[in-house]
N, C-alpha and C positions, 0 to 999 in steps of 0.2 A: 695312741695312748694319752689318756689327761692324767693329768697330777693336778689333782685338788686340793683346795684347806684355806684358810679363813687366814687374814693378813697374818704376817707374823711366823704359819707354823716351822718353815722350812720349806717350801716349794721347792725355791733357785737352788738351795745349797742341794736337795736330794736328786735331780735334774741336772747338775754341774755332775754331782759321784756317777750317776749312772748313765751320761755321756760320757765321760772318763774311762769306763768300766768295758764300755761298748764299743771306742772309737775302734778297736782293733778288729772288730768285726763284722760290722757296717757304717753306713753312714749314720748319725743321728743327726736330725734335724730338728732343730728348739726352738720352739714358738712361744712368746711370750705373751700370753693373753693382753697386758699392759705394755706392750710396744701399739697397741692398733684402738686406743682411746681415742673417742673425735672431740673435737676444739674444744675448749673453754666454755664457748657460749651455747653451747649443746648440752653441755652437764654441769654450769654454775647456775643460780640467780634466772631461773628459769621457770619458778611459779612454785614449784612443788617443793615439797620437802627434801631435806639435804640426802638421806639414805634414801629413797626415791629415786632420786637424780643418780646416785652411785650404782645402785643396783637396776634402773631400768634405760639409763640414759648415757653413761659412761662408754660404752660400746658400742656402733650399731650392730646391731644382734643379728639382721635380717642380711645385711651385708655382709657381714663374717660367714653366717650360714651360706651363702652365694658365692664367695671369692675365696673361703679356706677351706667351708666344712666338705661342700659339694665338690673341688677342683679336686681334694683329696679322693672323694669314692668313687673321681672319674682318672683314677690314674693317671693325675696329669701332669705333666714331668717340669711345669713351669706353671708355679703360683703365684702371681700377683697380690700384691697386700699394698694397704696402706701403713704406713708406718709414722706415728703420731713422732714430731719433734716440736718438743718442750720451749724451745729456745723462739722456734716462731709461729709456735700456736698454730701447727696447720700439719698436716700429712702430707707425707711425700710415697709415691708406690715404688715399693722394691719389690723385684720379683727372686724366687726362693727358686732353686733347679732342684726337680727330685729323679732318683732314680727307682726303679722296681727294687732294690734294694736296701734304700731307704727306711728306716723307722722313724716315724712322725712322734715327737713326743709336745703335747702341750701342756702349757702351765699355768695357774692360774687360781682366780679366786671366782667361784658361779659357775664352770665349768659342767656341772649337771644341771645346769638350768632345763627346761625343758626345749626351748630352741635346739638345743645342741646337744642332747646327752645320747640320743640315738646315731652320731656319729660315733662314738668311740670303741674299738674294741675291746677296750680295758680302760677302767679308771682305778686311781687310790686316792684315797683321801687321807691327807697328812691331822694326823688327831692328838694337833699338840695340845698341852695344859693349857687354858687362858692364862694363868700369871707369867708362865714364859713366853705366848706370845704378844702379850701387855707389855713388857719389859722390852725383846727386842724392837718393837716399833717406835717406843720411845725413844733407845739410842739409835734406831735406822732412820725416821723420819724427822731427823732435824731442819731440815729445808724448811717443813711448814713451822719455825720456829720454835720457842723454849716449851718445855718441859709442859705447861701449862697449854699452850698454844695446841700443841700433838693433842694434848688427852683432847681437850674440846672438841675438836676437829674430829676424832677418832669418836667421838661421843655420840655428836651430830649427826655423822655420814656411814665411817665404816662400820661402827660395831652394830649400829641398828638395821640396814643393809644386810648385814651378817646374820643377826637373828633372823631378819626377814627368808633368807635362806634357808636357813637351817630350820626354819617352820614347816615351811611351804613346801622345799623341796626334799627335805629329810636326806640329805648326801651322804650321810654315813650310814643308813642304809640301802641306800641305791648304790655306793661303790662296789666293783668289784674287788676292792680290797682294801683295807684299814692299815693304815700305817703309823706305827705309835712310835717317835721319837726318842730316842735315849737321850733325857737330857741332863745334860752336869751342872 
């Protein structure tokens, strides 16, 4: 299963409830699209444009297809990833144990990209407001510094990256399901 939606909507919090909901009746398994980013110098200052870079170079695409998408539709009870840490800019491979009982759930932002969207049995895509998830990324992304810093950032890369998606691959009609947020 993928859980789709554009930074911000809710992915992890609805992927947290419904591993919760489920642990008592199989395994869930959570993959985090953003655990398996490659180095720095693959997706910064790399010639192209910043939403470019986010959206075509963030991920190796071809590799995920090979080491997560395919291990999965070949039932294989031991998946191999690379698992990006932040701290020294480099992957490390951990390997994931699956059972036939097993339910795979991924998360993430691009998720129907066309590389990948014929892996999944099901997708939703999370269809929250822009002004609410405008507002969470502000208070969640304060690493890449103040108030100003984020929107830039988020100007440059992710939100144009995001349009880029939502053009091309039109995900809220390709989902097998829409999921609209209650938000307070």
């Amino acid at each position: 299963m993928g859980i789709d939606g554009l930074s911000g909507a809710g992915k992890t919090t609805l992927v947290n409830r419904l591993q919760s909901e489920m642990k008592d009746r199989c395994n869930v398994i959570v993959i985090h699209i953003d655990d398996h980013i490659v180095e720095r110098n693959k997706r910064y200052d790399t010639g192209y444009e910043e939403w470019y870079e986010y959206y075509y170079l963030q991920w190796d695409i071809n590799m995920l297809v090979d080491k997560l998408f395919n291990e999965i539709h070949r039932n294989s009870s031991k998946i191999t990833l690379p698992y990006y840490e932040k701290s020294m800019d480099k992957s490390i491979d951990k390997t994931l144990l699956v059972t036939p009982e097993s339910m795979i759930v991924i998360e993430g932002v691009f998720l129907q990209r066309k590389e990948w969207k014929s892996y999944y049995d099901f997708t939703v895509f999370i269809d929250c407001p822009r002004e609410v998830r405008y507002e969470r990324v502000l208070q969640r992304d304060r690493y890449i510094g103040n108030e100003q810093a984020i929107l830039d950032k988020y100007k440059r890369r992710y939100w144009l990256g995001e349009e880029h998606y939502l053009k091309t691959v039109n995900p809220l009609k390709k989902a097998n399901s829409i999921y609209k947020p209650t938000v307070l």
